[in-house]
C-alpha positions in Angstrom: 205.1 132.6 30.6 204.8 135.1 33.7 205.8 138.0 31.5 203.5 137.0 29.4 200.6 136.2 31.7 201.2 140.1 33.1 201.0 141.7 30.2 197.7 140.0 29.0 196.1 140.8 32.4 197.3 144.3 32.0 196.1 144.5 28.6 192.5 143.2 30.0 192.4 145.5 32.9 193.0 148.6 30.7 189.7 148.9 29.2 187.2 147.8 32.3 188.5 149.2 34.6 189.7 153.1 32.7 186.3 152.6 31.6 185.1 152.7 35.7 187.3 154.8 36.2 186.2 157.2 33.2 182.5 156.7 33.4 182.3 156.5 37.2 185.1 157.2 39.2 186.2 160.8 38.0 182.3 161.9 37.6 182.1 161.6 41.3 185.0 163.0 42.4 184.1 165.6 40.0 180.8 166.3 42.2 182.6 165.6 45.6 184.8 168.2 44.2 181.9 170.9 43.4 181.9 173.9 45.3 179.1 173.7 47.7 180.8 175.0 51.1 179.2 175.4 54.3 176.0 174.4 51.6 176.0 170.6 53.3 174.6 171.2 57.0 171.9 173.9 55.8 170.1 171.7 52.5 169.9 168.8 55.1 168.2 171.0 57.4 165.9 172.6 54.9 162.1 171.0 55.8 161.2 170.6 52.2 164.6 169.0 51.5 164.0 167.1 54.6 160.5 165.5 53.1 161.9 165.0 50.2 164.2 162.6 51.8 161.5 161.5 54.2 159.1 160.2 51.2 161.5 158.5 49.4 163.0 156.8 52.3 159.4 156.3 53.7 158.1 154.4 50.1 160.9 152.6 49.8 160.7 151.0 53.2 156.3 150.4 52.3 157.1 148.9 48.9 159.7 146.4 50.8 156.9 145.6 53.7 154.5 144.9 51.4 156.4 142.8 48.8 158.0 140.7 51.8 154.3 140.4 53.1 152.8 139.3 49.5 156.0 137.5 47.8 157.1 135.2 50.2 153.5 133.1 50.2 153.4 133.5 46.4 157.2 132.5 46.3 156.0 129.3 49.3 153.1 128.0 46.6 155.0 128.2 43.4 157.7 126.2 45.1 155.4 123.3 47.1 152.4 123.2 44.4 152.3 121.4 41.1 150.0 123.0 39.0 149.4 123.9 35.0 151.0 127.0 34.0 153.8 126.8 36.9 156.6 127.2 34.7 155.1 129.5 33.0 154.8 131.5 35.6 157.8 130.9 36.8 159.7 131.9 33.3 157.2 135.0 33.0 158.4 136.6 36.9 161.8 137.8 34.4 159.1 139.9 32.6 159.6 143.3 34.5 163.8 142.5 34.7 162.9 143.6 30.6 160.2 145.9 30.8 161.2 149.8 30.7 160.1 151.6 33.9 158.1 154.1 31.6 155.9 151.1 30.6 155.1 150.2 34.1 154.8 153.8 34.7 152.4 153.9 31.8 150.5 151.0 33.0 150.3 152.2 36.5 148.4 155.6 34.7 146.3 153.4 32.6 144.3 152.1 35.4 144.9 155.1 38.0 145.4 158.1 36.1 142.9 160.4 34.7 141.7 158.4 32.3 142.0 155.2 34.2 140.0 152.1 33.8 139.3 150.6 37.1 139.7 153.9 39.6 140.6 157.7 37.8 141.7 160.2 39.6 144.2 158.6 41.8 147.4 161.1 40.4 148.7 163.3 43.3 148.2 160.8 45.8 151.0 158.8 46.9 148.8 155.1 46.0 150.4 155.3 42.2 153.8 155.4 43.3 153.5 152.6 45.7 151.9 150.4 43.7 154.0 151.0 40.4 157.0 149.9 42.8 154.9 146.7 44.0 154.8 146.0 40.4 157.7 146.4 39.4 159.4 144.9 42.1 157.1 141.8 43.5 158.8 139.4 41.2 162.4 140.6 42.2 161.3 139.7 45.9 159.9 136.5 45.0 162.4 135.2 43.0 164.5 135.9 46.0 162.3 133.8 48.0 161.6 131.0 45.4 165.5 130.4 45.4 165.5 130.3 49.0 163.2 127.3 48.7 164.9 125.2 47.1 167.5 125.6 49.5 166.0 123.8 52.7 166.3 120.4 52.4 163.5 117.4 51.6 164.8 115.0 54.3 164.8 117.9 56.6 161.0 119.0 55.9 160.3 115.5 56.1 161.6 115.0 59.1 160.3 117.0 60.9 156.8 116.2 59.4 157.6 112.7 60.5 157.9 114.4 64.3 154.4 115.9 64.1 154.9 119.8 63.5 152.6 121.1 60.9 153.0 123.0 58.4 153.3 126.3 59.8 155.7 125.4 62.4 157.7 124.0 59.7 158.0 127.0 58.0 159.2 129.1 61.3 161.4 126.1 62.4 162.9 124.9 59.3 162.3 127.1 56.2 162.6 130.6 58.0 166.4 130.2 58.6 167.1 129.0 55.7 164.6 131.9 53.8 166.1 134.8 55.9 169.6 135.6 53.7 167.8 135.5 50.4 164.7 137.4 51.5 167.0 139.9 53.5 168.7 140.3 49.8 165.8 140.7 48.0 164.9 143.2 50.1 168.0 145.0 50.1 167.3 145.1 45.9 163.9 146.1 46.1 165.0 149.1 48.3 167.8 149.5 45.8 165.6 150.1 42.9 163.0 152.0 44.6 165.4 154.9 46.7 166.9 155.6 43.3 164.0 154.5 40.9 163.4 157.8 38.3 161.1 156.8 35.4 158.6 155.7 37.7 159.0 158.3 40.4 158.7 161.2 37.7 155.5 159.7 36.2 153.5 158.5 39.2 154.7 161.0 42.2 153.8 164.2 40.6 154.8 167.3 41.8 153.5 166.1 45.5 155.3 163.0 45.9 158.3 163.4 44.1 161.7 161.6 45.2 164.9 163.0 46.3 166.1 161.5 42.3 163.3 163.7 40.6 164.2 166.6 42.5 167.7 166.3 41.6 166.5 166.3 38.3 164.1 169.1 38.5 167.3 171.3 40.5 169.5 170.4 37.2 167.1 171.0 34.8 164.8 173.7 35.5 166.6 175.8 38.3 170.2 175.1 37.5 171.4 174.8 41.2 174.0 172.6 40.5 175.4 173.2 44.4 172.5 171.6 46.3 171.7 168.6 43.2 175.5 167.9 43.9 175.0 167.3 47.5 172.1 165.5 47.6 173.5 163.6 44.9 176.2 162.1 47.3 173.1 161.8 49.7 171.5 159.3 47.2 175.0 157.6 46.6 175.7 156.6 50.5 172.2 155.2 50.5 172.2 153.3 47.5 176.0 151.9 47.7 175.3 150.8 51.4 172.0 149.0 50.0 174.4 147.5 47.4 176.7 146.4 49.3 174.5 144.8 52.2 172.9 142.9 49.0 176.2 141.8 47.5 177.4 140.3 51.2 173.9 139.1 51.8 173.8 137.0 48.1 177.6 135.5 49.1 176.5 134.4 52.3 173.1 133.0 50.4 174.8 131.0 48.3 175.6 127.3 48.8 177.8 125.1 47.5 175.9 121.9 48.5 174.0 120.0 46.2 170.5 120.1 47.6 167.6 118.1 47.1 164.7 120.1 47.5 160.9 119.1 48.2 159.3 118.1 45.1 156.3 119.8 44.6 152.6 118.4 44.3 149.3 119.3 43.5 147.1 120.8 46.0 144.9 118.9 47.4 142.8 120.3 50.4 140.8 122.8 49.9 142.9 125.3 52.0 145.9 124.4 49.4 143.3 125.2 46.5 142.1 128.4 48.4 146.2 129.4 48.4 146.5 128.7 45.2 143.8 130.2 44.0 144.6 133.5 46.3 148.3 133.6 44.7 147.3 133.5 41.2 144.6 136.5 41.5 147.7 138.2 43.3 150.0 137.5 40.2 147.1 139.5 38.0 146.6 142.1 40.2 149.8 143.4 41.0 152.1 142.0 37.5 149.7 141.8 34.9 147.1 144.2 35.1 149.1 147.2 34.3 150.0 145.6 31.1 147.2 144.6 30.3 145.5 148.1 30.9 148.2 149.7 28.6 147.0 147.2 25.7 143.6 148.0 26.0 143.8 151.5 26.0 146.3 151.4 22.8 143.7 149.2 21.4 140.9 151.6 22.0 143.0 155.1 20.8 141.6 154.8 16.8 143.1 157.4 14.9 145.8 158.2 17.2 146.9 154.6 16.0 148.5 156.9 13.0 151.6 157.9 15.0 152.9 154.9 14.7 153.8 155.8 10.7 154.8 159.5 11.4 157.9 160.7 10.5 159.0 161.8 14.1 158.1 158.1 15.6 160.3 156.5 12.7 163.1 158.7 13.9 162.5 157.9 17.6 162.4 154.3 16.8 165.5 154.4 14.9 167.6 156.4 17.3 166.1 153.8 20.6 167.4 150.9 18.0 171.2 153.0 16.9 171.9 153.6 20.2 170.8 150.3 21.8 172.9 148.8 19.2 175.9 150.9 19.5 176.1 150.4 23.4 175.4 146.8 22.9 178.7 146.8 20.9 180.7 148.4 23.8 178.6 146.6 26.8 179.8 143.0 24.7 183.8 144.1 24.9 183.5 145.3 28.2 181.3 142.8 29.7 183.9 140.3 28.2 187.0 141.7 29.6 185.7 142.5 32.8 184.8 138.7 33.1 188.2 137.7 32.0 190.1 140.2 34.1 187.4 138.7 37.7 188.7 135.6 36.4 192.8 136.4 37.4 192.1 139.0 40.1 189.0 138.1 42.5 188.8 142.2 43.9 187.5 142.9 40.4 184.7 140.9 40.9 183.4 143.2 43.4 183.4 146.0 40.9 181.0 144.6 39.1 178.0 145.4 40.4 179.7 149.4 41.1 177.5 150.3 38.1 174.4 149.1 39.5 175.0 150.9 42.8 175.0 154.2 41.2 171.8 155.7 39.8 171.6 156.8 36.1 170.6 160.6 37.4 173.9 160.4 39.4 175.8 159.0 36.7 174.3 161.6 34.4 174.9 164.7 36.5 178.7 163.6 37.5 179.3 163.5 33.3 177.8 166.2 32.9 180.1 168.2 35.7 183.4 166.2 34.5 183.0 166.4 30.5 180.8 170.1 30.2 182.0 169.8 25.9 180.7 166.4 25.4 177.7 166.9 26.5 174.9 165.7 24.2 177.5 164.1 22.7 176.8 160.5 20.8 180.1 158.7 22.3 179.0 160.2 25.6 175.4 159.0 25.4 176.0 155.3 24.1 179.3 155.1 26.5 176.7 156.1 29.3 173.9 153.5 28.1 176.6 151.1 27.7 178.1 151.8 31.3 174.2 150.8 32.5 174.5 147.5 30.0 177.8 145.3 30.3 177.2 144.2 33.9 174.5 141.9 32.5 176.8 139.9 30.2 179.8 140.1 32.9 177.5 138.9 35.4 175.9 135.7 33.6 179.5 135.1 31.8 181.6 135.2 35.0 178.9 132.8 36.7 179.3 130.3 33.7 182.7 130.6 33.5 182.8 129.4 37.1 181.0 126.5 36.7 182.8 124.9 33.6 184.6 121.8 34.5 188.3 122.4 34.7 189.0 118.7 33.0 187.9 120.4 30.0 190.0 122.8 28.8 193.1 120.4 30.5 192.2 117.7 28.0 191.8 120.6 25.2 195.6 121.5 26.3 197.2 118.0 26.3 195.7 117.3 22.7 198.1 120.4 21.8 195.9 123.2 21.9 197.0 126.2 22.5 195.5 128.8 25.2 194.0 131.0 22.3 192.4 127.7 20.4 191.4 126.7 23.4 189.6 130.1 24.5 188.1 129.7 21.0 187.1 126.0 20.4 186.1 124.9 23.7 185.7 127.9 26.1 183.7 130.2 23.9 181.1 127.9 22.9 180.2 126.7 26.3 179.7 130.6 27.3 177.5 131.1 24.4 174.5 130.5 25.8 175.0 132.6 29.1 176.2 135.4 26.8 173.1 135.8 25.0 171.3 136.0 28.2 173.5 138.7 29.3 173.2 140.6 26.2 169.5 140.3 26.0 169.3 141.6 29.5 171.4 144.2 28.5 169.9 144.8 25.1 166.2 145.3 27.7 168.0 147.9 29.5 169.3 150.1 26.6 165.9 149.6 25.1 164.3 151.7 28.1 166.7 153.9 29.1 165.2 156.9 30.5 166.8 159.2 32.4 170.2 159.2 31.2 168.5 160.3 27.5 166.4 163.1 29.3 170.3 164.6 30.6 172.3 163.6 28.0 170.7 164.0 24.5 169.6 166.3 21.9 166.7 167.2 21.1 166.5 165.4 17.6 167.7 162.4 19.2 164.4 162.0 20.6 163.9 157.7 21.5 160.7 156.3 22.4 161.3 157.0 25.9 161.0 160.5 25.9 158.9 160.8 23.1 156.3 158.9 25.1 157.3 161.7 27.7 156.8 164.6 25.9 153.2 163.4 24.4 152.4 162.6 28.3 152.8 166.2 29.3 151.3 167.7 26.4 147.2 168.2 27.0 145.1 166.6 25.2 143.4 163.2 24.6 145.0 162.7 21.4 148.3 163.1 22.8 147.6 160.6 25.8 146.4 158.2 23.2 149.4 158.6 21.3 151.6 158.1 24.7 149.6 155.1 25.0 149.8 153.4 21.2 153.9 154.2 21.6 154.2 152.3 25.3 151.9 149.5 23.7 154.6 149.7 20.6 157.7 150.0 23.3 156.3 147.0 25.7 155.7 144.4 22.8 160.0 145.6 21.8 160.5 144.3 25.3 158.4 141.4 25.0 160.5 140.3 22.1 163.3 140.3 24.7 161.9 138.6 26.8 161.0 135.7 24.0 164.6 135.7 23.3 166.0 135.8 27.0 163.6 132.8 27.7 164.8 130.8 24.9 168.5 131.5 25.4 167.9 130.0 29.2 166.3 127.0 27.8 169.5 126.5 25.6 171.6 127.1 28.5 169.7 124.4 30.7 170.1 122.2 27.5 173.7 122.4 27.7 
């Protein structure tokens, strides 16, 4: 039986983790490898290098003040008020986990760009890129802060309501400590995603506020200085995995295993509590659904730039975003699968998980590109690269219902005779169902709109949606933005459907 055990983990561990070390590993030792010396000490001390770095540290640290200062009072009313709509909102927060950064980028434009509905003319300032962040990353912050909630106990709010502090100082005296590991978390992932955030960077900075990860891009591409992109490439990847990490240590010391009661929430009554409420859903609009909206009703308003929609070169783009976001969706599945099996018989694997998520696509990207020169704009290269940005999803959600089965079950599976592959099958498998479709939706959202690893990686007649909705945004024209605006509105209802589905496989799962 130990034989046997060994050789099934080692058959598990093969794929996983030579796919890390494939996909990941190698790439950056490729870069570390690069020959940039005595390069190191004189890029970090060049001034426009050195602003580079400044700006993107600088609007990542405003986008994390700001969603701290707005999400944790959204995140205080949606957990203590009772109101129609609540879960709704609450299920509806998961919409930007789906929606491609291009749409939000797109949305961002819609109202603030040239042709923007409330204020035009805000491009080249550095307003767009902050508030496309705010969108995009609000609900991250306060589902971080919703969670930490319903962590502080009833009795204990009641408590001390019961010894006269109001409701202030139970929120400094009782909910703050509770509060501060998830919010510090949610912080650590809202600087995550804006330090090495591309889509919306490359649409909403310009050429004036670009980020250190479109100027890596712009050195690759366009100048072909692979020396300096390499070392601020390892720049961006100290940052990032530090951010990662602090995150990953944060969420484990966030968690609890105690079941807790948390205050039930009721309908506000005082005017005050209406005001609040009344304050956080205008917030809601303003900063999550207005972009999207503003991307509908220009699509709606484009008339006969509606016709791209049929053209032959949409068709194509639509059918290589669907072929490749079902071929990596393949791969992520295995992976995501065996990965969860092998974190189930060797706990240091579960810390690899997340290694994918602590390394930007443009860094991924660029290390492939270094490593494997003859596959590049290769398909298995592409949709191994899509996939490597995929199967954490599925290994994420499986591994965390895996967890939480009862043991009893597959011990009463076992003394009926089943064996351990019957079991896996019969009892096992269905239980993860439901946090598998979850995963893969999540997954399926991500390949959907993938965009910068397509703009390093593909060939030109592999064109997706993506970076066909690129291409018509730098061409001049009206037509053309019309067209980039009837192809987001087309892209954003694909991620919508995601989002149906995602929704309705958490329902099942909090049926079972």
């Amino acid at each position: 039986m130990a034989v046997g055990s060994f050789f099934t983990t080692l058959l598990l561990a093969l794929l996983p983790l030579g796919f890390l070390a494939v996909m990941v590993a190698a790439p950056l030792l490729a870069l570390a490898a690069y020959e940039n010396e005595g390069m190191v000490w004189a890029t970090l001390q060049d001034s426009y290098i050195q602003m580079r770095i400044g700006w993107t540290t600088l609007q990542a640290a405003i986008t994390c003040v700001l969603t701290l200062l707005l999400g944790v009072p959204v995140a205080w009313t949606l957990a203590r008020f009772e109101f129609r709509g609540r879960r709704w909102i609450l299920r509806l927060l998961m919409l930007p986990f789906v929606m491609p950064t291009l749409v939000a980028g797109m949305g961002v434009l819609a109202l603030f760009g040239p042709r923007g509905l409330l204020w035009p003319g805000w491009e080249d300032t550095p307003y767009l890129l902050v508030y496309g962040n705010v969108f995009f990353n609000l609900p991250v912050l306060i589902r971080a802060a919703y969670q930490g909630f319903l962590q502080v106990p009833a009795a204990r709010l009641q408590t001390a309501q019961t010894l006269g502090a109001g409701r202030w100082q139970r929120f400094w005296h009782v909910e703050r400590p509770v509060l501060q590991p998830w919010l510090a978390g949610g912080m650590c992932l809202v600087f995550l995603y804006c330090f090495s955030g591309f889509g919306l960077a490359l649409l909403l900075g310009g050429s004036r506020y670009a980020t250190i990860e479109v100027e890596i891009y712009q050195l690759i591409a366009y100048e072909l200085d692979m020396a300096t992109a390499s070392i601020l490439v390892w720049l961006v990847l100290f940052i990032t995995a530090s951010a990662g990490i602090a995150y990953a240590w944060l969420s484990r010391r966030a968690a609890s295993g105690r079941n807790i009661r948390p205050l039930t929430p009721e309908p506000p009554r005082t005017p005050v509590e209406k005001t609040m409420l009344a304050c956080t859903l205008a917030l809601l609009c303003l900063c999550c659904a207005l972009p999207l909206v503003a991307v509908c009703l220009q699509a709606a308003s484009a008339g006969s730039s509606w016709q791209v929609w049929r053209e032959a070169e949409t068709l194509s783009a639509a059918w290589n975003t669907l072929r490749f976001t079902f071929s990596a969706m393949l791969l992520a599945l295995i992976l995501g699968i065996t990965h969860a099996a092998l974190a189930r018989r060797a706990a240091w694997v579960r810390g690899l998980t997340f290694l994918p998520f602590m390394v930007s696509p443009v860094c991924v990207a660029f290390g492939l590109l270094l490593l494997y020169p003859e596959w590049t704009a290769s398909l298995p290269l592409l949709v191994s690269t899509y996939a490597l940005l995929a199967y954490p999803f599925i290994t994420k959600d499986i591994l965390a219902a895996w967890d939480a089965l009862p043991p009893n079950y597959t011990a009463a599976a076992r003394s009926m005779g089943a064996g351990p592959f019957q079991t896996a099958i019969h009892v096992t498998a269905p239980l993860l169902l439901p946090s598998l479709r979850r995963g893969l939706t999540l997954a399926a959202a991500t390949c959907m709109g993938e965009f910068a690893a397509t703009l390093f990686l593909s060939r030109p007649e592999w064109q997706t949606l993506t970076t066909l909705i690129y291409r018509y945004l730098g061409t001049a024209g009206s037509d053309n933005h019309d067209r980039a605006m009837v192809l987001t509105a087309i892209l954003m209802l694909l991620a919508f459907i995601v989002f149906l589905l995602l929704d309705s496989a958490e329902k099942k799962e909090k049926a079972v």
